[in-house]
N, C-alpha and C positions, 0 to 999 in steps of 0.2 A: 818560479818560486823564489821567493826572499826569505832566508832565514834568518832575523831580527834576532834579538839577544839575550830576552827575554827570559824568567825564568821557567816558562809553560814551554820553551823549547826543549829542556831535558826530559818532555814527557811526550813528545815527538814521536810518531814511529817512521824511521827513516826507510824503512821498508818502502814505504810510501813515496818516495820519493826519489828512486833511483833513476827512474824514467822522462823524471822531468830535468830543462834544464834551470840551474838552480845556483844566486849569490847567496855567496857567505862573506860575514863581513867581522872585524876587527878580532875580536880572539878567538875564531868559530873554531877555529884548530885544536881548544880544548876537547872536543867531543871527538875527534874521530880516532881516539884508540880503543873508546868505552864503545863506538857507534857501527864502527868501520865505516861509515858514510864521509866520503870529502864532494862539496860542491865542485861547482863545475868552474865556476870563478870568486874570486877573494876581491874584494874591496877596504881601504880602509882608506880616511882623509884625516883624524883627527893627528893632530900633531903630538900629542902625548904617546897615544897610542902608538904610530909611529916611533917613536923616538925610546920608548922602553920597550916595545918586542919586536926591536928592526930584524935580529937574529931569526927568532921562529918565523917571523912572516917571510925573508930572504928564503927559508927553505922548504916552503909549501911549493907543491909542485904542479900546481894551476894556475890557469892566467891570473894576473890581479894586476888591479885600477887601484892606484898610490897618488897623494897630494904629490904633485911636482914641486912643495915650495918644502919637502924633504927628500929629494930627490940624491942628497949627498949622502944619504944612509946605506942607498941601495946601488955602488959602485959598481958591482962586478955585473959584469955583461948576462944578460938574462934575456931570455925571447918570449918569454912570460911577462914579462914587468913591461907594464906601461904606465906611465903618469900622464895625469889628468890635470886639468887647472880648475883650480875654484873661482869664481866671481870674488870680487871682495865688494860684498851690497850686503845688507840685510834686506832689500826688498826682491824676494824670492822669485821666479819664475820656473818653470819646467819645463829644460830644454829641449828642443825635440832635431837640435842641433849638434852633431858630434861637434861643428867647427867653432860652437862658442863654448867659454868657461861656463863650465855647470856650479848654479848654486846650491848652498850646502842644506837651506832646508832647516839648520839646528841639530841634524842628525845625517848618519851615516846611510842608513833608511832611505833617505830623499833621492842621495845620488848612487844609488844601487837601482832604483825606481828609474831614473833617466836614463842607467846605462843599460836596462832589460829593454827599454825603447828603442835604444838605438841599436841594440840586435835584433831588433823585429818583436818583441813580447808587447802584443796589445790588451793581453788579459794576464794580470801579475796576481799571485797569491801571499799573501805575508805571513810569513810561519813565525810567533815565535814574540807578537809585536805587542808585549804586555800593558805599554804604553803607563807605567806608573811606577814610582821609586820610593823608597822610604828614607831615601836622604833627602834636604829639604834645603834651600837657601838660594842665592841669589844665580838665576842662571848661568850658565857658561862658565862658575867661578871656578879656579881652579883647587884642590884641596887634595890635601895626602890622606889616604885612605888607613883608616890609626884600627880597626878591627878585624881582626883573624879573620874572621868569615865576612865571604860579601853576601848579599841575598838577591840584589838588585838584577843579577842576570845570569844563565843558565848553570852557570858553574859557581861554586864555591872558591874558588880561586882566579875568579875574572878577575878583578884589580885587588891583589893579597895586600896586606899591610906594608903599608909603605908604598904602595902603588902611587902615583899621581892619576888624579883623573878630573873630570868636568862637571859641576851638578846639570844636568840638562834639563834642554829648554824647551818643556811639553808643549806650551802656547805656540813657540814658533816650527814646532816639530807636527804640530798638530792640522797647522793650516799651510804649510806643506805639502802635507800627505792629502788635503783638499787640493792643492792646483793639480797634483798628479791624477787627478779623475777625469779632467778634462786639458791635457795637454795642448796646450797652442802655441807653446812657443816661449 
C-alpha cells in the first residue's frame, strides 16, 4: 500500500491497514498522533520538502528513501536513512532496477511505486491518491503558500502559510502512474 497525500486519506481507516506492508511519503507524519498508525517506510525526494521538515523527517523511526542531492540535511548517522538518486530526464521510465537512478514521475507517488517493486510488491494499492488540487498554474512552479488553511492534502497544516511548496504536475504525474502498470524497465 501507498499512502498518497491526498485529502480522502484523512477518511482512511487505518485499521485496515496494519497488516499490510505500506509507504508513507512527505508529511505522512502528520497523522500519526490523530491515527496511531506509522507506515512501514517514509519516502520523500522533493527538495522543498526536504529542506523545510529536515527535523521531523530525521526523527521518524522507519526506514526512509531521501533525494541524495539533499543528503547534507541528513548528517547524523542513521541505519534507517537511505538515499536514492533521481534521473535528471523528464522522459520517465519505471525502474525495475535498484542499481539505476529512479525517475521522479512529477511526483513522489512514482518513486514510492519503484521502490514497492524493488521489495518484491507486484500488486500496489494507492490510498489516498486524490489526484486534483485547487491551486492552479504553471507546473513544478515554485510559490509560498499565503493561506492559513491548506485543503489540497490530508491535513490542514500540510504546507501552513509561509510554507514553500510546488504547483504539481498532473499530466506528468498521470502518465507516470501509466508506465508503472506495466514495468519494464
Amino acid at each position: 500500500m501507498i499512502l498518497a497525500n491526498g485529502p480522502s486519506l484523512a477518511r482512511t481507516d487505518f485499521g485496515l491497514l496494519r497488516r499490510e506492508t505500506t509507504f508513507g511519503m512527505n508529511r505522512i507524519h502528520l497523522l500519526f498522533d490523530q491515527t496511531g498508525f506509522q507506515p512501514d517506510y517514509y519516502v520523500a525526494v522533493n527538495e522543498l520538502v526536504l529542506q523545510q521538515f529536515a527535523d521531523q523527517i530525521a526523527a521518524l523511526t522507519m526506514p526512509k528513501f531521501l533525494n541524495w542531492s539533499q543528503r547534507r540535511l541528513f548528517e547524523e548517522p542513521d541505519a534507517d536513512l537511505h538515499f536514492i538518486r533521481l534521473a535528471l530526464t523528464l522522459r520517465d521510465r519505471f525502474s525495475i532496477s535498484p542499481s539505476v537512478p529512479l525517475c521522479g514521475g512529477g511526483t513522489v507517488t512514482f518513486v514510492a511505486l519503484q521502490l514497492a517493486y524493488h521489495i518484491g510488491s507486484r500488486e500496489v494499492v494507492l490510498v489516498g491518491l486524490d489526484h486534483s488540487f485547487g491551486a492552479k498554474g504553471r507546473p513544478n512552479r515554485t510559490e509560498t503558500r499565503e493561506e492559513e488553511r491548506h485543503v489540497d492534502h490530508f491535513h490542514p497544516d500540510y504546507f501552513s502559510e509561509g510554507s514553500r511548496w510546488q504547483v504539481p504536475d498532473l499530466v506528468r504525474s498521470k502518465i507516470a502512474h501509466a508506465l508503472a502498470r506495466r514495468p519494464r524497465g
